[in-house]
LUMDREN-170010 format. One record per residue (C-alpha): x, y, z. Coordinates in pm, whole numbers, plus 50000, padded with zeros to 5 digits. Example, Ala and Ser with C-alpha at 12.3 -4.5 7.8 and 13.67 -1.06 7.14 Angstrom:
LUMDREN-170010
512304955050780/513674989450714/
END
This chain:
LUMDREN-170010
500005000050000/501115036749967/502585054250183/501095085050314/502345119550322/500495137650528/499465116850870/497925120451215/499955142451447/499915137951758/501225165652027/504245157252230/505255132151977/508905134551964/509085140152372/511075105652369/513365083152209/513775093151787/509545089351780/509755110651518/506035096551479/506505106951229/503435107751002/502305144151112/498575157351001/497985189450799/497355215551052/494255216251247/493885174951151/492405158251485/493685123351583/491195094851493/491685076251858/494405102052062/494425076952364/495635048352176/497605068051942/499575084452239/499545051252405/501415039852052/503655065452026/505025063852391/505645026952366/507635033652041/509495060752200/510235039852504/511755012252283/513485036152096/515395052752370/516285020652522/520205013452461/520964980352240/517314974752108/517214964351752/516994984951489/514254975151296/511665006651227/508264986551265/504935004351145/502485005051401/499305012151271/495915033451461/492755028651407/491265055551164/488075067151240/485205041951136/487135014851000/490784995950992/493555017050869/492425000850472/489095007650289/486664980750354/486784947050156/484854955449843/485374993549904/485665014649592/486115047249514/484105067149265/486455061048952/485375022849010/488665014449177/490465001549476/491175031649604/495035038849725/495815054650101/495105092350053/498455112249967/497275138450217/496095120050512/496175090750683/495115073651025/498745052351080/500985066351311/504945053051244/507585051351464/511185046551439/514465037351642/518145051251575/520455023951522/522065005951846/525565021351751/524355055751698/524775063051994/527455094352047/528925101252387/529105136252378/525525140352150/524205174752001/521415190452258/518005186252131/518605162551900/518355123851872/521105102351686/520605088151380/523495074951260/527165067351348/529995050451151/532755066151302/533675095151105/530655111351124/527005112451367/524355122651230/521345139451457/517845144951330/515395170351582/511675151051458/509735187151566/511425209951322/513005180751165/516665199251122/519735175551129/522965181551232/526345161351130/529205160451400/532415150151275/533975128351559/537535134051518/537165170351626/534045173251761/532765199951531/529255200951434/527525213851130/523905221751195/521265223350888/520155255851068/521495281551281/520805268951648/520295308651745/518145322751543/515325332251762/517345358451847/518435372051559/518095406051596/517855414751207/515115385451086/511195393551150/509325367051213/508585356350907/512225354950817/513425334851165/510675308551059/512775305750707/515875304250903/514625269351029/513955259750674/515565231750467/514415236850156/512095263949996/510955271149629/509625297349390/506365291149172/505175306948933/501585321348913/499125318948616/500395349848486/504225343148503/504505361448869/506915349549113/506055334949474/508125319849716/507245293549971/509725275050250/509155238850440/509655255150807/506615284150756/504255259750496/505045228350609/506705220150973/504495244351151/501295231451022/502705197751134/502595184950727/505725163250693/506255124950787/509495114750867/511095080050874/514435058550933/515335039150611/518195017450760/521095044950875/519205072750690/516215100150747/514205106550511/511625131650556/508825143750295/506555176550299/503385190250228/504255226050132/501455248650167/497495249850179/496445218350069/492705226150131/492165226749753/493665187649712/491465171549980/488625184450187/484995168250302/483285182149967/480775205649951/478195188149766/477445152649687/475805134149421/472335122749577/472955086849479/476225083749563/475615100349891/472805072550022/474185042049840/478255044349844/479195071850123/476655071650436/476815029450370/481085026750434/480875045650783/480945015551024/480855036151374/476815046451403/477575082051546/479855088851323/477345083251039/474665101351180/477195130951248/478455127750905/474515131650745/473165155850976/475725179950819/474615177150477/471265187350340/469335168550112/468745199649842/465155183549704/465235208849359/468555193849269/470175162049219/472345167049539/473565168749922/475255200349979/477075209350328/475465237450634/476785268350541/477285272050931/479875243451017/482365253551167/486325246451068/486645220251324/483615200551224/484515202850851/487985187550958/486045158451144/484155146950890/487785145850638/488745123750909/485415101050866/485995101450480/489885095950456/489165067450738/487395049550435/489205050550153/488385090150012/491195102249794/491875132649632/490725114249329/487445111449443/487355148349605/488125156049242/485295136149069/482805148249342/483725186249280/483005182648919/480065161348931/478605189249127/480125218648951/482005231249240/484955249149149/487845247349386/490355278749358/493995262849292/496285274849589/500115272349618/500775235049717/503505212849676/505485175549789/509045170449836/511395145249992/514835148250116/516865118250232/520125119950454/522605095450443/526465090850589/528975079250336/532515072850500/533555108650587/530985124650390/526785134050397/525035124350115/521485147650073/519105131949824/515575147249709/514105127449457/512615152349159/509875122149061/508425127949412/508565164549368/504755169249314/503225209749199/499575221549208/498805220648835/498275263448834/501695270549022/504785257848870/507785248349073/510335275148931/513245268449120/514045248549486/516995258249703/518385228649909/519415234350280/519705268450276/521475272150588/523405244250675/526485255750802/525615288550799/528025317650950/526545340751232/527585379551266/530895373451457/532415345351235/535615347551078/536735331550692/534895329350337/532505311050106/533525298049796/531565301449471/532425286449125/532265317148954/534975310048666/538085295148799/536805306849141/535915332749388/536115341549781/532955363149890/534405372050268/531955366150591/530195397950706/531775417450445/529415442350466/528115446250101/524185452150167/524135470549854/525035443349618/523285419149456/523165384049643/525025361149405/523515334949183/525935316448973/524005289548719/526115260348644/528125258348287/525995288248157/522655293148055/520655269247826/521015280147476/517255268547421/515375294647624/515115324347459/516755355947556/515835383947379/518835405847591/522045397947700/522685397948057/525695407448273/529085393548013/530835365848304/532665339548337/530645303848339/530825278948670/532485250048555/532635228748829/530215220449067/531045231749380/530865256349663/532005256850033/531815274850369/535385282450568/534505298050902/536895302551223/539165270651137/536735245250992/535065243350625/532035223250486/532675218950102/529585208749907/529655191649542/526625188149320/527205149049212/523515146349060/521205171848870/524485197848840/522895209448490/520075221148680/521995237048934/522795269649053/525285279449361/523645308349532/525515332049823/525005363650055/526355378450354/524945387150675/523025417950728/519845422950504/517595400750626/519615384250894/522595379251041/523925349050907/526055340850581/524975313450330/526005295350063/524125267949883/522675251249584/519365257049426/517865236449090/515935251348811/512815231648800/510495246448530/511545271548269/509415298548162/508875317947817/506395340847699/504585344047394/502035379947292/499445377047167/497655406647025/494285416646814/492085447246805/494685472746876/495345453047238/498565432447348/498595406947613/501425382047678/501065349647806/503295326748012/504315293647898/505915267948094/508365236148030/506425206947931/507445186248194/510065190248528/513205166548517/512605132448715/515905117448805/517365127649192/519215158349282/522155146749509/524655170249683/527655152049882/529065175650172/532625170450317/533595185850644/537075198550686/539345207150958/542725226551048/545255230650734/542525212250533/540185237250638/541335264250324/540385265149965/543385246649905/542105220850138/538455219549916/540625219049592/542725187049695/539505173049855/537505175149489/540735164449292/540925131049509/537135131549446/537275131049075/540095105749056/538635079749284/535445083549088/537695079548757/536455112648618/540455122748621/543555105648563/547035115448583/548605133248303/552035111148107/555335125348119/556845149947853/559455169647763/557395201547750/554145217647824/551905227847523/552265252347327/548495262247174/548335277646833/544705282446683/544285289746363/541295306746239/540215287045836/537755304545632/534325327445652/531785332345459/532285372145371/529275389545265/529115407844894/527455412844593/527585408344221/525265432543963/523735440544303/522695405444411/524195403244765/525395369244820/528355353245068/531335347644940/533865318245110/537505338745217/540075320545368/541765333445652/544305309145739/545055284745405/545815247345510/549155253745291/549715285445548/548735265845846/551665240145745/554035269345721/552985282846062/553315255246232/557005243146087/558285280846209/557155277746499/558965243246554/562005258846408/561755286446663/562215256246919/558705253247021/557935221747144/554485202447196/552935222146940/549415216946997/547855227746635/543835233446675/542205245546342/538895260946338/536575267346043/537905244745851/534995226645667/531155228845611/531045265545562/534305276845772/533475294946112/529895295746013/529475256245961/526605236345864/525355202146073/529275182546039/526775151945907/529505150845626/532935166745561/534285189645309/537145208245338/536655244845257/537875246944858/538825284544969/541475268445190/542705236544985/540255215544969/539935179345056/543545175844916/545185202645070/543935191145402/544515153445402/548265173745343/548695193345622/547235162845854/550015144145679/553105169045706/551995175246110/551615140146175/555425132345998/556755164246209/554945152646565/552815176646589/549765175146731/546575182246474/543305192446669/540775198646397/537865215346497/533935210846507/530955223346632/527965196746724/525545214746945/524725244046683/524605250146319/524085270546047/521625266345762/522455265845444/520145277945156/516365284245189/514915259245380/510455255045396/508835233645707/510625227046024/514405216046096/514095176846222/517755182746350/516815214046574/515525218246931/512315237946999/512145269347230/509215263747531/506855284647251/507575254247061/508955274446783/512685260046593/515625271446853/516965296046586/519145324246745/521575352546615/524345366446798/524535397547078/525415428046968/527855439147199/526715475047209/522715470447263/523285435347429/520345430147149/520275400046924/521975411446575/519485396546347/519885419746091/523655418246058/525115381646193/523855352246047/521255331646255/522065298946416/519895267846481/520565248346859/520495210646813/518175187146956/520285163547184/517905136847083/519485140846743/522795143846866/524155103146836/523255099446507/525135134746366/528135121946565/528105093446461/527955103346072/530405128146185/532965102646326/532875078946038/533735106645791/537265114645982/537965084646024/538925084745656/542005113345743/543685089946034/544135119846214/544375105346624/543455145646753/540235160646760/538665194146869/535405191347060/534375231546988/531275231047192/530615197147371/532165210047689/531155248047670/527475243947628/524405221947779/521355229247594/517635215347610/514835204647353/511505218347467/509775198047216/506105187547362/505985152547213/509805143047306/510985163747564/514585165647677/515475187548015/518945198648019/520135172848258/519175145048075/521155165147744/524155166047967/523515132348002/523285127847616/526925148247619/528835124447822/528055097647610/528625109147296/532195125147443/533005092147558/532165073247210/534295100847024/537315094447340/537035061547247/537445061946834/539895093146897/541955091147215/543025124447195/540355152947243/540965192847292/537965206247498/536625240447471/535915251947848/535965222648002/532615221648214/532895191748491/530925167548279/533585161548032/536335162348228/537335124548193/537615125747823/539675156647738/543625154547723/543615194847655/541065224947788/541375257947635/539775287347721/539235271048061/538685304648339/541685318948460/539705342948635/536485351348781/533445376448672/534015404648967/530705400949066/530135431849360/529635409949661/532505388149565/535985399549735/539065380149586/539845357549261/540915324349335/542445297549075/539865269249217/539525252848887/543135250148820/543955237949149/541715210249120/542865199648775/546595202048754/548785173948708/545585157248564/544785180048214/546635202448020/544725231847995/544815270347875/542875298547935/541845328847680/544225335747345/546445356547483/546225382547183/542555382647317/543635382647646/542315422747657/545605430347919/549055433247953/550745401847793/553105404748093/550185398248366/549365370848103/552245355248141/552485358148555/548425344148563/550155312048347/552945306448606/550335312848895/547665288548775/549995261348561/548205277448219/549755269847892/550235294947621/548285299047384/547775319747050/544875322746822/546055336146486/545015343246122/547755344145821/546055371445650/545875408945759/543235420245933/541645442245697/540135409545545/537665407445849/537105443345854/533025454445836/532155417945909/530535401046168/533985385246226/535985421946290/536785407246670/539755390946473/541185423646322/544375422646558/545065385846480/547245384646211/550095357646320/553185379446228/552365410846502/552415383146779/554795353146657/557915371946848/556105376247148/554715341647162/558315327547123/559395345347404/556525337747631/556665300647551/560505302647620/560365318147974/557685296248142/558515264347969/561185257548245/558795261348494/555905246548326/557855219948194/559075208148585/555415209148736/553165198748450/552665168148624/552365180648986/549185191349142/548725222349265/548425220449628/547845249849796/547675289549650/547685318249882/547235358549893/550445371950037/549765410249963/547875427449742/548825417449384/551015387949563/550275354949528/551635323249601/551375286849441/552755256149544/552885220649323/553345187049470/557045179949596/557225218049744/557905235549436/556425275449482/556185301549234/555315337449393/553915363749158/554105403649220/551415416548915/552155455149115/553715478748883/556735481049213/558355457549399/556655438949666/557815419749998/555575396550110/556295363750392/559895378850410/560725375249990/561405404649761/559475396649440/560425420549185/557635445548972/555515423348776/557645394848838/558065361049000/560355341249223/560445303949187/561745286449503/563965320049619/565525325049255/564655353549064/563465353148731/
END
């Protein structure tokens, strides 16, 4: 049978023992039987409390009024079926014990232990039902709330109630509005949650809000069905004659309809008569419209959350396919443990946010006036529909966030539903006095389509077809003492990744990589006798591209890393890559097969670029695109690029791109991969399939961005496995396992206004393990000589992006970002570059990066595995900083100066 949600509470439930009785009634719900039901409970609690009784979690059912805690043999409800135990109320009261070794000598005050497998205790309070994890080596423990927050001096009431929250969500309204709703004020204090002990786990699941408009005693009744199926199923006498003398037999009509003058507690007794045999919200439904009642729609939702231990770790689970929504309010987004670990007023240390390669937001640092930050995992979707472009940042690649506060640090990874995910922060100080950090998902996107007619506009909301249904699961590590850093959270995630094989260490060489990227061919707008048409130009010739890269070698540039974009299908505006065909403008098919030749006899490594998640069309094309996703209007994802000066879409001068449907994805791969096969080239450039996770709105074949990410992984890993050696373009945490190179990975954060300091997070937790490089550094936009102190600081490679031709060729096209990237201006500076960090780079490539520090301002300090340090000085004079003289926008390595 089912289990209920919503159950009989009964006061001074959790007095004893874990009796987390944990079935608890919506609020104002009376008991069925409250002696026997009490008399339960205590007996359970007894047991419970008891030292070395077993663990088993029994269900002890009550009585419900007028029956046995099932409908009546026979009993069915008014679809014709056996009707199911009501999802919003139920007569059985459920008890349940912690396990014998749970048992912590020195326990946390209030609450009852759960679990202990000594690393960790975990605590669950079954009134408010917070938890708290104790970590026993040290002692410290990490509450879900903040223990004082009564007396919070900043938080109104409403606010102190949200404090005590676990997890809260925004829905949207009818009309597209906004409204926010938390477990503690819609949920725990009207006593709507039913917790239980699954083994060494909680897991506890809430009834958010009014639920009035799921399941009441109805208002009217269908005369028949009233005499013959209803009054007929109430066993106890009184309790049927109470139940008819509060309905009216209305003689002109076909129906019983209730005394306008009951009062609220009545109307709840005679729920409990009804939901005591067998009355669902299925059949409150069928009565309602039988009758023509109409039932407003109110704000009312279901969620679970499971806790579990794991070694040294907690393991939070919610379940999204038990995440239930009234039908008129739309689960926008839910935010998961809001406050766990939260830091009060007086605390001391940072939160970490994966805001590019990272960034420190310092505790109580007193910035009101900005903008709480919301960071949305590896970018936005490319299938919703922005009409302007938003704040230009830096995308979260991994995901991750953590809490360091006066010598200990929780550090939190998103291991399931991370392409819904967003890592949300603020400080203390506008609504109360604590400091947060935490994940939220993205349940149900939004669009908006107007319509308009008779001189009058009106635009409607539309919603995602359907919410994702897998689990959202967040693992939390607690740290201590020199572990308790940044550092500390870095080396915690790296040993993460490897023992879950998503890294590997990276093989010996000689030298780092140098990256050159060469820029192929465009497709230049013109005209002829007036006709305006696009004309192919090559900006980088594969005979050029050969030349390039044998200088370079000649110039004693080792493990040249060649990656060639544009190349094929149309150049930098390609078509699907469902076939190849090298760009005539550039060589052709036998000019290429050429240059793979000559790089491949000369060792250099040939990265050939292409783009799978969007494409251009080619030619006119009538009906739909089978290949491309569909925006939430259900119209054909087609998009143009942002014009950087109205942060409007440039429709009218960029040419429009479609965003594939990741349902379409394994077959153009596939088609894709057996082409190259035919140019035995080993080295391939992934150009989107780590930048980008995009959706498919389509009604009749949905596919939510986590499942697409999903789609990702296993198309990267079928390419890994044809062509062992894959360049990645931004390297989001999904395709981490099968990329040997990363360029434009973040070297730096976006500056948000509440954020204090830059951190190199990403690098940290990925050297010795990829190869990576940030931005071009001719499109770096600063100094080249900061450039090349941020490579030495983070273990960046160099890296050029270059053209052969000059850049008036690009000039008055939608390609004039490129005008400054003819090779020849920047060869002599890239020789030089490559030629002063390659020591370094060369001697830790294979090292991890261990721990990075802020010595002064401008100062920083990195140290690789084995005790190797690099300190950087980016001032324009010299610095001291931990006793070293570091010279103006220079670098010591290990106390020699360079």
């Amino acid at each position: 049978m089912k289990k209920t949600m919503l159950i009989v509470l009964v006061s001074a439930l959790a007095a004893g023992g874990l009796g987390f009785a944990a079935r608890s009634r919506p609020s104002g719900a009376t008991s069925p039987d409250p002696p026997a039901a009490l008399a339960t409970v205590a007996a359970l609690n007894a047991n419970a409390a008891a030292p070395g009784r077993s663990t088993a979690s029994p269900s002890v059912p009550a009585a419900p009024p007028g029956g046995s805690g099932s409908a009546p043999s026979g009993w069915q409800n008014a679809s014709g079926v056996q009707p199911e135990r009501s999802n919003a109320v139920s007569g059985a009261v459920q008890s349940v014990r912690p396990a014998a070794d749970a048992a912590v000598p020195d326990g946390v005050p209030g609450m009852k232990p759960v679990a202990n497998n000594g690393k960790l205790a975990l605590f669950f309070q079954p009134e408010t039902t917070e938890i708290a994890v104790k970590r026993l080596q040290t002692g410290e423990v990490w509450y879900s709330n903040p223990p004082g927050r009564q007396s919070d001096p900043l938080a109104e009431p409403f606010v102190k109630g949200r404090l005590g929250s676990q997890l809260s969500m925004t829905y949207y309204s009818g009309d597209g509005k906004v409204g926010f709703i938390d477990n503690f004020n819609e949920s725990v204090q009207k006593k709507q949650f039913e917790a239980s002990l699954e083994g060494d786990a909680v897991a506890v699941t809430y009834t958010i809000g009014d639920v009035s408009a799921m399941l009441a005693a109805p208002k009217r009744f269908k005369k028949e069905r009233f005499e013959k199926d209803i009054l007929p199923r109430i066993g106890d006498g009184k309790k049927r004659e109470e139940f008819q003398a509060s309905y009216r037999n209305v003689e002109e009509t076909d129906y019983y309809e209730q005394w306008n003058n009951i009062p609220s507690g009545r109307k709840k007794q005679l729920l409990e008569t009804l939901v005591g045999v067998g009355y669902t919200e299925r059949d409150f439904e069928l009565d309602n419209r039988q009758t023509g009642v109409i039932v407003e729609p109110r704000p009312s939702f279901k969620a679970t959350l499971r806790y579990a231990l794991d070694g040294d770790q907690l393991v939070v689970t919610m379940p999204m396919s038990k995440l239930t929504q009234s039908t008129a309010f739309p689960i926008r987004t839910v935010s998961l443990l809001e406050f766990f670990g939260a830091a009060g007023a007086d605390a001391q240390g940072y939160m970490l946010v994966p805001d590019g390669s990272g960034a420190l937001i310092r505790l109580n640092n007193g910035k009101t006036s900005a903008r709480p930050l919301s960071v949305q995992m590896y970018g936005s979707d490319g299938t919703l529909d922005e009409k302007r472009r938003g704040a230009i940042a830096e995308k979260a690649r991994l995901p991750v966030f953590g809490m360091m506060q006066d010598g200990k640090a929780l550090f939190g990874i998103v291991e399931r539903g991370d392409a819904l995910a967003n890592v949300e922060a603020d400080v203390s100080g506008r609504l109360h006095s604590y400091n947060v950090v935490y994940p939220s998902f993205n349940a149900t996107e939004m669009d908006t389509v107007t319509l308009a007619g008779n001189g009058i506009k009106n635009e409607v909301a539309l919603f995602q077809p359907a919410m994702h249904t897998g689990d959202i699961v967040v693992r939390y590590m607690f740290l201590a003492g020199e572990d308790a850093t940044y550092s500390g959270m870095a080396n915690y995630y790296r040993s993460y990744l490897v023992a879950n094989n998503r890294l590997s260490a990276l093989p010996p060489a000689a030298a780092p990589p140098f990256v050159a990227e060469l820029l192929g061919a465009i497709p230049k707008r013109t005209s002829f006798l007036g006709v305006p048409y696009r004309k192919t130009e090559a900006l980088t010739p594969f005979a050029e591209a050969e030349r390039i890269a044998r200088k370079l070698k000649e110039a004693d540039v080792a493990n040249i890393a060649l990656r060639y974009v544009g190349w094929f299908n149309g150049g930098l505006l390609p078509s699907l890559p469902t076939s190849i065909r090298p760009e005539r403008a550039l060589g052709g098919d036998s000019g290429f097969r050429a240059l793979a030749r000559a790089l491949r006899e000369e060792s250099i490594g040939f990265y050939p670029d292409v783009s799978l998640l969007s494409a251009y069309e080619r030619g006119l094309r009538l009906g739909p695109n089978p290949n491309a996703s569909l925006f939430i209007k259900q119209q054909k994802a087609v998009k143009a690029p942002f014009n950087l000066a109205t942060r409007l879409r440039d429709s009218g001068n960029a040419a429009p791109y479609f965003i594939v449907s990741p349902k379409k994805l394994p077959g153009i791969v596939g088609r894709f991969a057996d082409a190259y096969a035919s140019y035995g080239i080993p080295g391939l450039s992934l150009g989107d399939l780590g930048d980008a996770i995009n959706s498919d709105y389509r009604k009749s074949a949905m596919v939510d961005r986590q499942q697409a990410a999903g789609v990702l992984t296993e198309q990267a890993e079928a390419l890994a496995n044809q062509y062992p050696d894959l360049l990645l373009d931004g390297g989001n945490a999904p395709m981490l396992p099968y990329g040997k190179l990363i360029v434009n990975a973040p070297l730096a954060s976006s500056g948000y206004q509440l954020a204090d300091e830059t951190v190199p997070f990403y690098e940290m937790a990925l050297h010795g393990y990829v190869d990576y490089a940030g931005r071009p550094a001719n499109a770096y936009g600063g100094d080249l000589r900061d450039y090349t102190l941020k490579l030495l600081e983070t273990g960046a490679n160099v890296y050029f992006q270059w053209m052969s031709v000059p850049g008036s060729t690009v000039k008055d096209t939608e390609f004039s970002r490129y005008y400054s990237h003819e090779y020849a201006d920047w060869f002599d500076d890239a020789i030089r570059m490559y030629a002063e960090v390659r020591p370094f780079l060369s001697d830790v490539r294979t090292r991890p990066i261990v721990r990075h520090e802020r010595l002064a301002d401008g100062v920083y300090r990195t140290t690789y595995g084995g005790g190797k340090t690099v300190t950087v000085n980016y001032n324009a004079e010299p610095a001291t900083a931990d006793g070293m003289a570091v010279p103006a926008k220079g670098y010591k390595v290990g106390g020699e100066h360079r």
